[in-house]
C-alpha positions as CSV (number, residue, x, y, z in Angstrom):
1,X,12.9,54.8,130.5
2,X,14.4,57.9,131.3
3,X,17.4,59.9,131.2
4,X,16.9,62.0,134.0
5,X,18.6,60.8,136.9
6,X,16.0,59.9,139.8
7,X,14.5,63.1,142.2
8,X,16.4,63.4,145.6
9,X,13.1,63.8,147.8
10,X,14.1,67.2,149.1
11,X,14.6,68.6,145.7
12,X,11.0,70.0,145.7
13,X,11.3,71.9,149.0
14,X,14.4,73.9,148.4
15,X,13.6,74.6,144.9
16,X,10.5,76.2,146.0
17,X,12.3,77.9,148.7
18,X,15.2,79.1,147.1
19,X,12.1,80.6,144.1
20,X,10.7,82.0,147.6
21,X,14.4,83.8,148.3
22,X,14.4,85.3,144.5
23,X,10.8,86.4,144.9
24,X,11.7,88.4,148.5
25,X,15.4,89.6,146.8
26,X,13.2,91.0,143.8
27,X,10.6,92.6,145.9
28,X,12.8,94.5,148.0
29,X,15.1,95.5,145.4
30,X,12.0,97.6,143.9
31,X,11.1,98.8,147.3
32,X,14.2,100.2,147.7
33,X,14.1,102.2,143.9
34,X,11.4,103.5,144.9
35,X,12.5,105.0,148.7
36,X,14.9,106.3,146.4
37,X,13.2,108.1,143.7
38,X,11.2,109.5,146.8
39,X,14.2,110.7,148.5
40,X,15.3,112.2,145.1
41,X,12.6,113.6,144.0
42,X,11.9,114.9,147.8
43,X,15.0,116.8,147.8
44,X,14.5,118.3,144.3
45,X,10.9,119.7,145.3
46,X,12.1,123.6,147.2
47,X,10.8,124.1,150.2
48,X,7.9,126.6,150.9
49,X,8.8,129.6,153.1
50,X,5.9,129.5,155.8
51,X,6.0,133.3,157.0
């Protein structure tokens, strides 16, 4: 016997779900660094005069 309590039979779905939810959060998190080290770095680069 065991002395874990029994498994409610949703317990699997929103585990998975709610791992699927971190995953997304994480991924755009880094998407968004890196817009903004673009941006930054895009605004640090000067501009060439074309003349």
């Amino acid at each position: 016997m065991t002395d874990k309590p029994p498994a409610k039979p949703g317990a699997d779905k929103t585990m998975t779900r709610e791992e699927r939810l971190a995953a997304a959060l994480r991924e755009n998190l880094r998407r968004r660094k890196v817009q903004s080290r673009e941006r930054e770095d895009a605004t640090d680069v000067p501009v060439a005069e074309t003349e």
